[in-house]
N, C-alpha and C positions, 0 to 999 in steps of 0.2 A: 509782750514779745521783746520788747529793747528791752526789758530789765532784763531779762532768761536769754540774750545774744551776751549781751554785760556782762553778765556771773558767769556765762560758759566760758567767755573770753580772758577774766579774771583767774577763772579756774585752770585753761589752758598754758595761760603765761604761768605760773604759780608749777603747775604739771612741768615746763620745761627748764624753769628755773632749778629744779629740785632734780631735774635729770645730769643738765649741768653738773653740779654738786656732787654727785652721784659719780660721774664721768672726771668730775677730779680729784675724788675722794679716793679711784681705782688706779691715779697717775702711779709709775711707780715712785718708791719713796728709797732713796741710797741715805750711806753712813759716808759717804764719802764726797768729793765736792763734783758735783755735774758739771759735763763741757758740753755745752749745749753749742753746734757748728763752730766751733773752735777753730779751724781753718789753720792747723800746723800737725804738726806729725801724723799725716794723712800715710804713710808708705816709707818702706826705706827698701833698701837693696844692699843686704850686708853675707858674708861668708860665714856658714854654720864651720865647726871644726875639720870636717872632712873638704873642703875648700868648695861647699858648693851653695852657690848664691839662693838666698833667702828672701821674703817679701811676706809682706802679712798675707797675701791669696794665699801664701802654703796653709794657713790656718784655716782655712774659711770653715763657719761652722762650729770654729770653739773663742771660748771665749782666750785672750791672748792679757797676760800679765806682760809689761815690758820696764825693765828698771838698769838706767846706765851705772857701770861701779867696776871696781878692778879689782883681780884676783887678789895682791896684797893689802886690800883694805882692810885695815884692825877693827872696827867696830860697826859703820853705818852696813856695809854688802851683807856680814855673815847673820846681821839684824836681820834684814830686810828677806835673805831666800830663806830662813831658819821659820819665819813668820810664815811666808809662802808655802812652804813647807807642813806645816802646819794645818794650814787652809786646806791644803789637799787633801789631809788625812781627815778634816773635819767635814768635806765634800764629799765621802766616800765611793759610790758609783760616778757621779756625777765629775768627778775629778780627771778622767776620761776625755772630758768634753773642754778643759782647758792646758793655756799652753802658755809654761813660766822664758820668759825668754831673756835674758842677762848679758848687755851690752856691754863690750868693756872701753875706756877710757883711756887707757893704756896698752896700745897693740905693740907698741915696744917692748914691754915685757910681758906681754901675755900673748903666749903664743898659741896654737890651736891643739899643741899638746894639753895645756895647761885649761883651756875652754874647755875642753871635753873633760877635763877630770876633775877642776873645780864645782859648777854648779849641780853634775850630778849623783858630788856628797853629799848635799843636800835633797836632793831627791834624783831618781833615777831618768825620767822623762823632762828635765831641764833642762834648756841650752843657751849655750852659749856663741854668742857672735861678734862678729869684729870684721874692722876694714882697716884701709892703711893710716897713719899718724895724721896726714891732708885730711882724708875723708872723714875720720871720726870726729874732726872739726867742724866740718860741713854738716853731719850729720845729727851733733849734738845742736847746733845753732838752730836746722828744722826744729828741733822737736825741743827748744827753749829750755835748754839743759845747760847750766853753768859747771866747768870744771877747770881746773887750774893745778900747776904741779907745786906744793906746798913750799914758801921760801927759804922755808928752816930748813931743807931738806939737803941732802947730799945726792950727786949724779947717781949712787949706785944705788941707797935705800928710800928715795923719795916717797912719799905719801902726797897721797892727791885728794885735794876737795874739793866736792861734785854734788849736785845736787839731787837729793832724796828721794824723789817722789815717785811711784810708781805709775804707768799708764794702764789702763784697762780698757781693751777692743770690745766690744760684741760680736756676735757671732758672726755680723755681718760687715767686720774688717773695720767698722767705726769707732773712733775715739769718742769714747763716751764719761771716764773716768781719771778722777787724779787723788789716788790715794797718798793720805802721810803717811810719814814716817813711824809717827805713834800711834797711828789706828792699831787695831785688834784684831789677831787671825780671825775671830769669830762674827766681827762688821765686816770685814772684808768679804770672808765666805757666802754671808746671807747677800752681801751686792752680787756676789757672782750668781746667786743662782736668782737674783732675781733679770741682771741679763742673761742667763739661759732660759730662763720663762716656768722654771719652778717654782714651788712652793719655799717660803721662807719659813722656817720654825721659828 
């Protein structure tokens, strides 16, 4: 009888070990790098183009792409929504269920004419946000965003550099994600649908 409680007990730890395993073998797996409670750009409060205040609850439910940059950026912004852009069209129904959102760094010269018609050449359901010259100070600092107006620059054509990286919410308002710069509309897409809770191809 104690050898056959042994070998059942053997057998059970063995059983729950192998469930374990099992249980994190189903963790989900990103191309992108986890924030695991990350404890910074939990929320903002910025003005969409038509001057009306914004907050990730307007999202609740999709998932939220979030990337700081400005309208006259030559190379890193028209990267970055052209990619997103992309994602979308590789997301196909499912594309619905997210929301590209394009901070800018420059409310000085990007105005909410300029919001509303830059990011959505890029895709039509893009937006764009902005707050005043103070607040977007405040605002980049939450959410550990570097930018700076270029020294080589001139008052009227200045270029600014700002850092790259895109945020990704779930559905349920949490920062979950920090994409690069050089990831791949088609890593990107399969993280998004694995926070939406589809299937990855």
């Amino acid at each position: 009888m104690a050898r056959f409680l042994s070998g059942l007990g053997a057998l059970l730890l063995a059983a729950g070990l192998l469930a374990g395993c099992q249980q994190q073998a189903q963790a989900p797996r990103f191309h992108a790098t986890v924030l695991d409670n990350p404890g910074f750009a939990e929320d903002f409060r910025l003005q969409d183009p038509d001057g009306k205040e914004r907050s990730l609850a307007d999202w609740r439910g999709k998932v939220v792409l979030l990337f700081f940059g400005y309208t006259q950026c030559p190379d890193v912004c028209p990267t970055a929504l052209s990619r997103a852009a992309r994602v979308m069209e590789l997301l196909g129904a499912d594309a619905d269920r997210v929301q590209v959102l394009f901070v800018t760094v420059d409310p000085a010269r990007d105005t909410a004419e300029l919001l509303k018609e830059y990011p959505t050449a890029f895709h039509p359901s893009f937006l764009g946000l902005r707050t005043s010259v103070e607040k977007t100070a405040e605002v980049a600092k939450q959410f550990r965003v570097f930018y700076r107006i270029n020294p080589g620059s001139t008052p009227s054509t200045y270029t600014i550099d700002h850092s790259v990286t895109t945020y990704a919410y779930d559905p349920q308002g949490k920062l979950r994600l920090a994409i690069g710069h050089d990831a791949t509309a088609e890593a990107v897409a399969e993280d998004i649908r694995t926070l939406l809770g589809s299937r990855v191809e």
